[in-house]
Backbone as JSON Lines, residues from 0, in Angstrom:
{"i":0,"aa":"X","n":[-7.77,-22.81,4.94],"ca":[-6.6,-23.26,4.21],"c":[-5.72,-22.08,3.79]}
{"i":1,"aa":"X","n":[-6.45,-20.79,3.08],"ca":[-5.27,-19.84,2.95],"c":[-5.2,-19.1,3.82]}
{"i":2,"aa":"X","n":[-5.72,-18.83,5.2],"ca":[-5.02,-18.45,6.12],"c":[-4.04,-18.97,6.19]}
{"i":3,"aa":"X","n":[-4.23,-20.82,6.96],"ca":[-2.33,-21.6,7.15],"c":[-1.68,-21.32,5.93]}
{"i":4,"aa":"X","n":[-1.62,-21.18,4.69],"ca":[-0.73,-20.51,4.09],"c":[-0.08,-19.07,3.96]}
{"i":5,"aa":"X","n":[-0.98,-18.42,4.38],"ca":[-0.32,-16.75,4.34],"c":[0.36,-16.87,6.29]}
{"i":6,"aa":"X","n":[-0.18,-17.52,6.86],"ca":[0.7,-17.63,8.2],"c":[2.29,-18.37,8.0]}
{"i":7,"aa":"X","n":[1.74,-19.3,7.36],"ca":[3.17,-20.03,6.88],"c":[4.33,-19.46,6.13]}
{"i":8,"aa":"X","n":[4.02,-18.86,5.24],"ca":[4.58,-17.84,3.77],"c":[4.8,-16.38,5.15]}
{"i":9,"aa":"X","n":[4.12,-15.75,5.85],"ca":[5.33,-14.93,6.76],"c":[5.97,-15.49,7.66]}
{"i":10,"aa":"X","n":[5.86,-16.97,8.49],"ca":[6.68,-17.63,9.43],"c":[8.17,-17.55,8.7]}
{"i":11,"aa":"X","n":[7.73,-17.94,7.17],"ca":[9.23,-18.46,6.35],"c":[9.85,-17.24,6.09]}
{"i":12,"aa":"X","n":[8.9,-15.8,5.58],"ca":[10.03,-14.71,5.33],"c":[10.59,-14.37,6.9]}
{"i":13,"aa":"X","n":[9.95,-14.31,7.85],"ca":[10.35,-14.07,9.08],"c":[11.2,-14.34,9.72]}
{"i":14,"aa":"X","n":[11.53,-15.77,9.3],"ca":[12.71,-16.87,9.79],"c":[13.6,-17.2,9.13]}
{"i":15,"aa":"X","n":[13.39,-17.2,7.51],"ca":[14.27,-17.51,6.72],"c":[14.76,-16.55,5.44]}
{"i":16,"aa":"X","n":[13.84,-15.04,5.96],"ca":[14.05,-13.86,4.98],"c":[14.44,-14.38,3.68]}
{"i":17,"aa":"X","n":[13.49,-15.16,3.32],"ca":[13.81,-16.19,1.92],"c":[12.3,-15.47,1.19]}
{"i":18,"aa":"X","n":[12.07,-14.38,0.21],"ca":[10.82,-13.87,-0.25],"c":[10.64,-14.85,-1.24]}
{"i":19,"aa":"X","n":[11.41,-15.61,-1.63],"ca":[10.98,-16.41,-2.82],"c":[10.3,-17.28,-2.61]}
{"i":20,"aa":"X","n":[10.86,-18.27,-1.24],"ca":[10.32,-19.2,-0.92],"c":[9.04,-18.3,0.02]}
{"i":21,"aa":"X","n":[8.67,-17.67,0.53],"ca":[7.06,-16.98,1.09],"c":[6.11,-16.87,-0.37]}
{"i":22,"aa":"X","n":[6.59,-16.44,-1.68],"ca":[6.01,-16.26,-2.66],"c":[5.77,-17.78,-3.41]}
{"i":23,"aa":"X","n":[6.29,-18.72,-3.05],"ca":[5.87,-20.07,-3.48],"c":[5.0,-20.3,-2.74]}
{"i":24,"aa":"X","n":[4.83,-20.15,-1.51],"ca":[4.06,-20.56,-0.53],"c":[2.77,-20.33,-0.79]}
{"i":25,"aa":"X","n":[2.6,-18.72,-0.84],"ca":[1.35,-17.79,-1.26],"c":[0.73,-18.17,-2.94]}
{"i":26,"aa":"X","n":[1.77,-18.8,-3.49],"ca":[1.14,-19.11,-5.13],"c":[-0.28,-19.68,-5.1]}
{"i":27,"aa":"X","n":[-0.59,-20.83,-4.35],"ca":[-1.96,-21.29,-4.74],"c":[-2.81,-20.37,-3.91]}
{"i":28,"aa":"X","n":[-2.55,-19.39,-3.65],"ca":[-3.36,-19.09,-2.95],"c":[-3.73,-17.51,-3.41]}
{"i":29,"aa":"X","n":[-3.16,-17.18,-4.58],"ca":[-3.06,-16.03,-6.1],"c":[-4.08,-16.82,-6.95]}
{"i":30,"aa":"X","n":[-3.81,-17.55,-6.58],"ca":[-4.0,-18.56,-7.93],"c":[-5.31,-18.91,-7.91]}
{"i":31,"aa":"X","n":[-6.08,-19.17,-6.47],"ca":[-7.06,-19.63,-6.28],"c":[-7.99,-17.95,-6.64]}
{"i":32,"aa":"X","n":[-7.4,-16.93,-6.0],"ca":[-8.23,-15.55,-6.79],"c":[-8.29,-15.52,-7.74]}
{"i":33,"aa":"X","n":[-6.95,-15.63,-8.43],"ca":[-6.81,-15.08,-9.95],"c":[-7.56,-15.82,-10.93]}
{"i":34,"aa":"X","n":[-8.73,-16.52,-10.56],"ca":[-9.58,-17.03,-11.62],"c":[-10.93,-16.69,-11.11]}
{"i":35,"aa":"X","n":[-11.1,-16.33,-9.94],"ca":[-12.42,-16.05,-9.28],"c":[-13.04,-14.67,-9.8]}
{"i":36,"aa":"X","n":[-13.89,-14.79,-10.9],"ca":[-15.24,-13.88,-11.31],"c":[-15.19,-12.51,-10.18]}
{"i":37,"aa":"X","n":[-15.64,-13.0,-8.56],"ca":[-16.05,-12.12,-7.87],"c":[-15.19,-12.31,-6.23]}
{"i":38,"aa":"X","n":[-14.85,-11.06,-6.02],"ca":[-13.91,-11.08,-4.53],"c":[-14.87,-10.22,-3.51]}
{"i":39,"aa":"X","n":[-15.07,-11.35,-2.22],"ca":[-15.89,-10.86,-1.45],"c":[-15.45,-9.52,-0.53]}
{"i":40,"aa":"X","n":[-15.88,-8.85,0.36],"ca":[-14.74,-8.07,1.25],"c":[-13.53,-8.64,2.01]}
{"i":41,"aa":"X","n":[-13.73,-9.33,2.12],"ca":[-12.54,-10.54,3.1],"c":[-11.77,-11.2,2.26]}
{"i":42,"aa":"X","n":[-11.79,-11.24,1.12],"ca":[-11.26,-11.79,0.08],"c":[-10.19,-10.59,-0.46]}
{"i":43,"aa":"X","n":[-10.75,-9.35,-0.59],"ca":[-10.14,-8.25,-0.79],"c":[-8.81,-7.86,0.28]}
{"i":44,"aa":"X","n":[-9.29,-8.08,1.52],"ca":[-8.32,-7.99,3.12],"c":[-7.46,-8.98,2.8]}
{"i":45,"aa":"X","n":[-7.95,-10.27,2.19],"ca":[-6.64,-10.94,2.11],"c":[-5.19,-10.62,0.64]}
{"i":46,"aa":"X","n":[-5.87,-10.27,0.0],"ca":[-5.15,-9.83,-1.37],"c":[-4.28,-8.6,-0.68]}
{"i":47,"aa":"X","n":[-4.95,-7.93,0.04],"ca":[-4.4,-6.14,0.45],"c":[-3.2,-6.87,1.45]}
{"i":48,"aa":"X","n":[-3.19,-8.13,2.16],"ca":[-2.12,-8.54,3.28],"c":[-0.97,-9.21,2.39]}
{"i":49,"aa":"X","n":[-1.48,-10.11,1.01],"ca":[-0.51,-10.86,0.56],"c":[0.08,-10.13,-0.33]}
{"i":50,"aa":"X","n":[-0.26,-8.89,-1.61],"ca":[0.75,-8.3,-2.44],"c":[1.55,-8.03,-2.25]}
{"i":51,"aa":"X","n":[2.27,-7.59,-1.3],"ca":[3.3,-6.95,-0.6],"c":[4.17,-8.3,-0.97]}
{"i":52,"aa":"X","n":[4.0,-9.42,-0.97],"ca":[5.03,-10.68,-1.17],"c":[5.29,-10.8,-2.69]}
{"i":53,"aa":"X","n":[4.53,-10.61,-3.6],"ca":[4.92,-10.7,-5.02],"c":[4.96,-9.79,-5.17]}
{"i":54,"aa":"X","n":[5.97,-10.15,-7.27],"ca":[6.83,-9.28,-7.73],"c":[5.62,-7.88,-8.24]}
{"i":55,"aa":"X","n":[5.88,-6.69,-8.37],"ca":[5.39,-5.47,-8.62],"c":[4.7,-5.93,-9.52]}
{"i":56,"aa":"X","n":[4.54,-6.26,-11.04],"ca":[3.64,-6.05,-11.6],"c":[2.26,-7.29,-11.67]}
{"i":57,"aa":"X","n":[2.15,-8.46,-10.45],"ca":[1.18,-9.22,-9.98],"c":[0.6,-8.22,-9.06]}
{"i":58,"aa":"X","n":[1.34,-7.66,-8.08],"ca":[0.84,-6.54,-6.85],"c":[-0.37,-5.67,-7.68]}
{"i":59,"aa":"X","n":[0.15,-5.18,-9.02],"ca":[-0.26,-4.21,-9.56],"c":[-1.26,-4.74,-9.95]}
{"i":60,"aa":"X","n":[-1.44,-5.77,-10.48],"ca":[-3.25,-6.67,-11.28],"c":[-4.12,-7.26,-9.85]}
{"i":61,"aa":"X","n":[-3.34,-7.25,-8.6],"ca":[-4.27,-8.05,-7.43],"c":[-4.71,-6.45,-7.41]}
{"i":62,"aa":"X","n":[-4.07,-5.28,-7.34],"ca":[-4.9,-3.96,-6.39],"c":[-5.89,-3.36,-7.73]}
{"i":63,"aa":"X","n":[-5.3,-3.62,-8.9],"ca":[-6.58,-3.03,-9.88],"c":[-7.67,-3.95,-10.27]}
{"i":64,"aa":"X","n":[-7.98,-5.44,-9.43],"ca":[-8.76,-6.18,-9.54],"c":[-9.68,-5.97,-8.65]}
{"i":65,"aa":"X","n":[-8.36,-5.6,-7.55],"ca":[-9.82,-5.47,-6.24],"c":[-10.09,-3.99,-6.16]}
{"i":66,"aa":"X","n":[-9.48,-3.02,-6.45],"ca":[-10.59,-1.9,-6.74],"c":[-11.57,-1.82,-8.04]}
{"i":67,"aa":"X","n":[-11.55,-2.5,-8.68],"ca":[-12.61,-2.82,-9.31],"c":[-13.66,-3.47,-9.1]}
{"i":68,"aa":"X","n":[-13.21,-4.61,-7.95],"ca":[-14.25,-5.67,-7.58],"c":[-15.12,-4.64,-6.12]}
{"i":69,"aa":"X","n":[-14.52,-3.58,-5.53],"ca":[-14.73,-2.48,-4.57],"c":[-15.94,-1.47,-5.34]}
{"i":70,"aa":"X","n":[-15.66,-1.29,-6.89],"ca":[-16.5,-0.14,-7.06],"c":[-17.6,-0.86,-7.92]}
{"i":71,"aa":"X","n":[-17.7,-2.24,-7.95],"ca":[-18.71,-2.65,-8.58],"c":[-19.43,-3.18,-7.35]}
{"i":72,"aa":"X","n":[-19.36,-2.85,-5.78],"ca":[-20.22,-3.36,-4.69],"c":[-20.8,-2.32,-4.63]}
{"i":73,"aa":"X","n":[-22.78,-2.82,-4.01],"ca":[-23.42,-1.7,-4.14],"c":[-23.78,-0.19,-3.69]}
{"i":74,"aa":"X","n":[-22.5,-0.79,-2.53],"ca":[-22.13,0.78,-1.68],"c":[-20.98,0.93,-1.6]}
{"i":75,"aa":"X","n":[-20.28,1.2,-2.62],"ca":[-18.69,1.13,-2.69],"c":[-18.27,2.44,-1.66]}
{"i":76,"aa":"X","n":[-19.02,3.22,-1.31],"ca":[-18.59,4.3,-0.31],"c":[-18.12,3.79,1.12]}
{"i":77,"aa":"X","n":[-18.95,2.62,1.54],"ca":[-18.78,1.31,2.32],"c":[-17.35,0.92,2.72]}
{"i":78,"aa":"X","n":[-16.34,1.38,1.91],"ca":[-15.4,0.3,1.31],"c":[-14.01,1.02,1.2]}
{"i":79,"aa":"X","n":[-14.48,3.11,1.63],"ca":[-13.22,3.9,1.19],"c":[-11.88,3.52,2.04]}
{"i":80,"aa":"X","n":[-11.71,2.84,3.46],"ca":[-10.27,2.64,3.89],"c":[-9.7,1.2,3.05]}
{"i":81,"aa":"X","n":[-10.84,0.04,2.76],"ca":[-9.9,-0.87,1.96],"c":[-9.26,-0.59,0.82]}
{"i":82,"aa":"X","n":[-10.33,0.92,-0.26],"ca":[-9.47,1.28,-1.03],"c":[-8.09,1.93,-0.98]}
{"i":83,"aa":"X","n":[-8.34,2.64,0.47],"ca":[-6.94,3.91,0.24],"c":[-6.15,3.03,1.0]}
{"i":84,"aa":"X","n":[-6.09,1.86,1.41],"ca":[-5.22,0.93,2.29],"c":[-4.54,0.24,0.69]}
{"i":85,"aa":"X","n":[-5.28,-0.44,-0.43],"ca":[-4.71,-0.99,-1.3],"c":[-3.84,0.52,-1.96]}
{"i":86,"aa":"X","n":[-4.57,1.3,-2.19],"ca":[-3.82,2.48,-2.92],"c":[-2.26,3.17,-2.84]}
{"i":87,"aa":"X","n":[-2.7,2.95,-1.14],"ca":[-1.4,3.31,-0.58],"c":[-0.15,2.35,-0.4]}
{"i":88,"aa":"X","n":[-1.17,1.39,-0.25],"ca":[0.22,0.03,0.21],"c":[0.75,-0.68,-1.04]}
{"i":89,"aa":"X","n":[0.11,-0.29,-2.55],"ca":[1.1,-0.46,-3.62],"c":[2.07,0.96,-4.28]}
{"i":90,"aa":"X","n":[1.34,1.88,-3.36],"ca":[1.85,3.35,-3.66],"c":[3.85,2.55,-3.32]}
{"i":91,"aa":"X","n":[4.04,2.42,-1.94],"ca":[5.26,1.97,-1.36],"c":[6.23,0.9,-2.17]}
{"i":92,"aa":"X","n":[4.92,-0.19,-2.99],"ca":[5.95,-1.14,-3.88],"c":[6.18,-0.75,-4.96]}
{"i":93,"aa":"X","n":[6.0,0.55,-5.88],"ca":[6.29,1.33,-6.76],"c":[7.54,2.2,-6.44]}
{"i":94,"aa":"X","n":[7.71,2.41,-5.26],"ca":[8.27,3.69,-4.42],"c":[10.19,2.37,-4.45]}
{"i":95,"aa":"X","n":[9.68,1.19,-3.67],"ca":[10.59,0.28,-3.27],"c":[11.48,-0.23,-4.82]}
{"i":96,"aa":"X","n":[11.07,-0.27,-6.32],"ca":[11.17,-0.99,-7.0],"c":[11.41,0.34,-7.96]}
{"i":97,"aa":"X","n":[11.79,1.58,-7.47],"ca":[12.07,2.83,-8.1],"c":[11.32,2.92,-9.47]}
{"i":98,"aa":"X","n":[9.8,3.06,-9.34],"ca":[8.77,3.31,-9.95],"c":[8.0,4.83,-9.63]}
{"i":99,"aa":"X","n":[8.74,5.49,-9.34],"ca":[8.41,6.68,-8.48],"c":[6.98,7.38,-9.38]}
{"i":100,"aa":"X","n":[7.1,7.36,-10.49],"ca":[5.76,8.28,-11.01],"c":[4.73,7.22,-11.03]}
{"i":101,"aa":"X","n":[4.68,6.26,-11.27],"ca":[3.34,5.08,-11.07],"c":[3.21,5.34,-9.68]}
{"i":102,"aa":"X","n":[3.89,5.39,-8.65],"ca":[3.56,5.36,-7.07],"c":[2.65,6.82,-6.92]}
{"i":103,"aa":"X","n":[3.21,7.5,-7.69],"ca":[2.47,9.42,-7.8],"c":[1.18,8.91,-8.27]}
{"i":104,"aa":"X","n":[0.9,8.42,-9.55],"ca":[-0.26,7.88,-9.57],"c":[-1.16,7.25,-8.73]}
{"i":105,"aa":"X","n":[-0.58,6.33,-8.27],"ca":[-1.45,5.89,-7.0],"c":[-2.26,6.87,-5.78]}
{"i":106,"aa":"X","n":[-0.6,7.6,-5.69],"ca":[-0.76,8.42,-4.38],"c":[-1.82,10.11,-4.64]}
{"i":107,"aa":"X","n":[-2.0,10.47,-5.92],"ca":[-2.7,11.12,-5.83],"c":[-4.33,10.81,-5.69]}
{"i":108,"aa":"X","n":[-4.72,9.5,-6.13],"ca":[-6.01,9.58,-6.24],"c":[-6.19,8.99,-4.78]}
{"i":109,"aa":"X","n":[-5.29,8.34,-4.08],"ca":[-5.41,8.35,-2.38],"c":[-5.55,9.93,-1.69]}
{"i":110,"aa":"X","n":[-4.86,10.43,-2.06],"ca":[-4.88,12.17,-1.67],"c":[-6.14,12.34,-1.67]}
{"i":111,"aa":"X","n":[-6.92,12.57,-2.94],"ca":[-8.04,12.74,-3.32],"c":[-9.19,12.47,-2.62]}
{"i":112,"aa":"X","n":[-9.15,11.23,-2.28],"ca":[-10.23,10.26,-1.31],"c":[-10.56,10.41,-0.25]}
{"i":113,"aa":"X","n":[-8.87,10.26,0.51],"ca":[-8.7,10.54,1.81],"c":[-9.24,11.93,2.26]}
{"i":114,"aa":"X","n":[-8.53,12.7,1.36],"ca":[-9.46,14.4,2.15],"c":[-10.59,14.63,1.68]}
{"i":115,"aa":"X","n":[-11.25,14.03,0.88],"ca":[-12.58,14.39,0.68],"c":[-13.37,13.51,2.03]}
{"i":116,"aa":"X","n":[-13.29,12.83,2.12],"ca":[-13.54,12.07,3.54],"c":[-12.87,11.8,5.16]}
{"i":117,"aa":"X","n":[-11.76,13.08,5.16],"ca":[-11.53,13.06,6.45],"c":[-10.82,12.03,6.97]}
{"i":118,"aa":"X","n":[-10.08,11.36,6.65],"ca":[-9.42,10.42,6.67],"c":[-7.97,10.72,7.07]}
{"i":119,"aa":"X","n":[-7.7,11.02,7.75],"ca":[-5.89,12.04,8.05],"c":[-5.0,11.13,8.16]}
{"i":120,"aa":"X","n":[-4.81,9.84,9.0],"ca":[-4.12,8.84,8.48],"c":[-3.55,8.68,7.32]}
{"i":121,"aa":"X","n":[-4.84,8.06,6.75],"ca":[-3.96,8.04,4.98],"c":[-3.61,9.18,4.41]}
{"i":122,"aa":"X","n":[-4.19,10.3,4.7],"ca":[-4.02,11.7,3.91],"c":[-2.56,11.8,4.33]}
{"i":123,"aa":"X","n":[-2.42,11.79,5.6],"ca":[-0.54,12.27,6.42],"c":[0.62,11.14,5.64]}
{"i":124,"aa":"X","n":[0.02,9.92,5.44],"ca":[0.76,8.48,4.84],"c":[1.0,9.11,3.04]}
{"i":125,"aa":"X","n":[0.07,9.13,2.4],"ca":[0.07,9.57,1.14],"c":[0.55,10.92,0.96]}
{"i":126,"aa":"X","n":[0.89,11.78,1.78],"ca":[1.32,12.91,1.69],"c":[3.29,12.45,1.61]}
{"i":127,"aa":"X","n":[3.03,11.68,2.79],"ca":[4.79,11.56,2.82],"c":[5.13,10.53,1.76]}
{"i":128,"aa":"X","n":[4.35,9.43,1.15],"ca":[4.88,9.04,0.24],"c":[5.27,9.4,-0.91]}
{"i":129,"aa":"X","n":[4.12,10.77,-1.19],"ca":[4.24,11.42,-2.3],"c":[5.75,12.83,-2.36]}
{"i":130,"aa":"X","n":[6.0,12.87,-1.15],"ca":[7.44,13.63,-0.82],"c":[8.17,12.66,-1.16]}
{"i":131,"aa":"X","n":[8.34,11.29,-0.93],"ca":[9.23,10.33,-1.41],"c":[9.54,9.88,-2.63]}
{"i":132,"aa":"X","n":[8.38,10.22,-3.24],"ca":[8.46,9.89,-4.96],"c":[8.95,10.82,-5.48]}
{"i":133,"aa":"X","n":[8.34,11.92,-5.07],"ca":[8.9,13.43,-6.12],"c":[10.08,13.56,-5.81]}
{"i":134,"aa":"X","n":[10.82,12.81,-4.57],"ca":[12.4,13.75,-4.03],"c":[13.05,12.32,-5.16]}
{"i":135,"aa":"X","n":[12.56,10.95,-5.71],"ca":[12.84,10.23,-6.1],"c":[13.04,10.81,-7.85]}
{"i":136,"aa":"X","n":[12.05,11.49,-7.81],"ca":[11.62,12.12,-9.5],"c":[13.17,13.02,-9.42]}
{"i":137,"aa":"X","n":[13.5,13.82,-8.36],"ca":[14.32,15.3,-8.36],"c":[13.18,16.33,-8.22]}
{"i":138,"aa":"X","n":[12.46,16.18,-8.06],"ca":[11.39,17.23,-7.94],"c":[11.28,18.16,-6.72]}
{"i":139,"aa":"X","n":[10.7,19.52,-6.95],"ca":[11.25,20.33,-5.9],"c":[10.37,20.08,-4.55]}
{"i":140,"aa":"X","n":[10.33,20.78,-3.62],"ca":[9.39,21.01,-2.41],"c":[9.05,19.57,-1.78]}
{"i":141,"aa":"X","n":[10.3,18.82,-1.76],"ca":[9.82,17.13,-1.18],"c":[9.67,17.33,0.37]}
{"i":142,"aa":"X","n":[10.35,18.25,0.57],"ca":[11.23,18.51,1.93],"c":[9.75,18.72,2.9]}
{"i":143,"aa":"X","n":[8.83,19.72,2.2],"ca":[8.5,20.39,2.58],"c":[6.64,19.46,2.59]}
{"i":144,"aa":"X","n":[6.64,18.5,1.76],"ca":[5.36,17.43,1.81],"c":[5.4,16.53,3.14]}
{"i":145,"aa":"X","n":[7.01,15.92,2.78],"ca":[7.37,14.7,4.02],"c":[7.25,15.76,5.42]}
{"i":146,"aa":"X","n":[7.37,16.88,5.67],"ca":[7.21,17.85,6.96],"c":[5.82,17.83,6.82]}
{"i":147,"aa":"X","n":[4.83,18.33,6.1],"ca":[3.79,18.18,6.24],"c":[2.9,16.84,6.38]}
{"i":148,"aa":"X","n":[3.46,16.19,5.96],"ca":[3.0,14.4,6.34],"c":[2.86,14.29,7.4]}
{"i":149,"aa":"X","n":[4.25,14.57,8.02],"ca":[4.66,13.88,9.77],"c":[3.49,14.71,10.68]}
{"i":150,"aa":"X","n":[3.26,16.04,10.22],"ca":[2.86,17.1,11.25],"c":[1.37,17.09,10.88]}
{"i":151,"aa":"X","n":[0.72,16.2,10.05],"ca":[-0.9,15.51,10.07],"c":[-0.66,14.66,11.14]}
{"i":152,"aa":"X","n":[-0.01,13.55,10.97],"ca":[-0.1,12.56,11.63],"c":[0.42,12.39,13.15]}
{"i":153,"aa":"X","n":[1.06,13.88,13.23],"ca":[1.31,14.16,15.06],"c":[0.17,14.6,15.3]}
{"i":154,"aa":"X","n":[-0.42,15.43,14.58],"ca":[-1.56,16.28,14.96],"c":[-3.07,15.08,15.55]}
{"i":155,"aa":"X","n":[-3.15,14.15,15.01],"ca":[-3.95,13.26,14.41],"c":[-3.65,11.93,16.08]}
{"i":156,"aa":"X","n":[-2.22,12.02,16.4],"ca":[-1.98,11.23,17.29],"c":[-1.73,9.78,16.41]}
{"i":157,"aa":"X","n":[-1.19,9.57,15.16],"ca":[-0.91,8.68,15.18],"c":[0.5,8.32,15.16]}
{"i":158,"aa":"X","n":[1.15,8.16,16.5],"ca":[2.86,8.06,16.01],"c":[3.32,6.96,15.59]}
{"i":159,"aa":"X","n":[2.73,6.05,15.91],"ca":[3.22,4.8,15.62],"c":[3.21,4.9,13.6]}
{"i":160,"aa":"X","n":[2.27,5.47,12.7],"ca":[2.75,5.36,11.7],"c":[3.28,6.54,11.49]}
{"i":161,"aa":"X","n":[3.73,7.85,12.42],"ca":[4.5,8.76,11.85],"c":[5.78,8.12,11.5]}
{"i":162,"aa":"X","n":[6.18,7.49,12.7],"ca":[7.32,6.89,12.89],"c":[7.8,5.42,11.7]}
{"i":163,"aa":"X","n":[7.26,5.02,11.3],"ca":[6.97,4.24,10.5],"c":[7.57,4.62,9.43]}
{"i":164,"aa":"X","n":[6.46,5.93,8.83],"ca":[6.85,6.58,7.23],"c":[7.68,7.63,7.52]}
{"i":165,"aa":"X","n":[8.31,7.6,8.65],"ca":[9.62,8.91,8.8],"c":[11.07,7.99,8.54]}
{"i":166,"aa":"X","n":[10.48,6.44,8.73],"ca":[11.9,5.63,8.46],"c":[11.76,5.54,6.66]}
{"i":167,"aa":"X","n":[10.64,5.31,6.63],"ca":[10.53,5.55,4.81],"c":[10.95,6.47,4.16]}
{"i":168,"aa":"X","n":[10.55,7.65,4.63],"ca":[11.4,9.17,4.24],"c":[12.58,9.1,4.01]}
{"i":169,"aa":"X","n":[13.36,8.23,5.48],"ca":[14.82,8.48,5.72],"c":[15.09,7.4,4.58]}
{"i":170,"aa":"X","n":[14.62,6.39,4.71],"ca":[15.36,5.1,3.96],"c":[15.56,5.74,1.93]}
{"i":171,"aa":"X","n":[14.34,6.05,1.9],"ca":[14.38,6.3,0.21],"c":[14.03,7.68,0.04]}
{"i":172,"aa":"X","n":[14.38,8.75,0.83],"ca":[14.5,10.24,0.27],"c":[15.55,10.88,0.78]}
{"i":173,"aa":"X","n":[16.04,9.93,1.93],"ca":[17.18,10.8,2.61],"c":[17.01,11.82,3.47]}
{"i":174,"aa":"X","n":[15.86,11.71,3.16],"ca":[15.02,12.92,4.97],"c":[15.88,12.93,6.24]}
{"i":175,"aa":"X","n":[16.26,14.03,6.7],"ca":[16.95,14.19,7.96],"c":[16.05,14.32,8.88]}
């Protein structure tokens, strides 16, 4: 059942770039978490696909629910890309909603994770978001993070999200 709803709720932003009406769609289906005690791993995958549709500060209680519901499983080490996947992917709706130092928050303890575990993807992703926030703050050396972002993630072979967070750069730092 909340699959056909989260399929339905992006058919409608897709077709009718109507987020309000995708976020009605997705309601019972917040709703049906937001009372649930305990979120399984798949339960977590689905929260990490749907925040991105509601307003910032629901995004913000689905990702500090489910990293909580992450470090109370008994091998939460198990579990480090669903964390730095939620970390990072509310890092961007902080970033979008000019929240730039809450997104720093995010994005450092993704930093953190990611290179302690080798993880270069997210490390190259959280690197350039964190050039995006600080050039958002006025803060100096943005120039010089978002260059180091891109040039993990060439290194790494992943272009498809260099390319990705180099339109993010451009869109909200003005990166040339």
């Amino acid at each position: 059942m909340h699959l056909i709803l989260i399929c339905d709720s992006l058919l409608s932003l897709q077709n009718e770039n109507n987020i309000k009406k995708a976020q009605d769609i997705l309601e019972p289906v917040w709703k049906y978490y937001e009372i649930r005690n305990k979120w399984y791993v798949n339960d977590i995958k689905i929260i990490s696909l749907i925040l991105f549709m509601f307003p910032i500060d629901t995004a913000e209680h689905m990702t500090r629910r489910a990293l909580t519901f992450i470090e109370g499983y008994p091998s939460p080490n198990n579990y480090i890309k669903l964390k730095l996947n939620l970390l990072i992917n509310v890092s961007l709706l902080f970033i979008k909603s000019n929240s730039a130092e809450k997104s720093l928050n995010y994005l450092e303890k993704a930093l953190e994770i990611s290179k302690d575990n080798g993880l270069y993807l997210h490390y190259g992703a959280a690197v350039i978001r964190k050039g995006i926030a600080m050039k958002m703050l006025n803060q100096n050396n943005t120039e010089d993070l978002i260059s180091r972002g891109i040039q993990i993630l060439n290194l790494s072979e992943n272009y498809e999200a260099r390319d990705s967070l180099l339109d993010e750069a451009k869109r909200y730092a003005g990166y040339a």
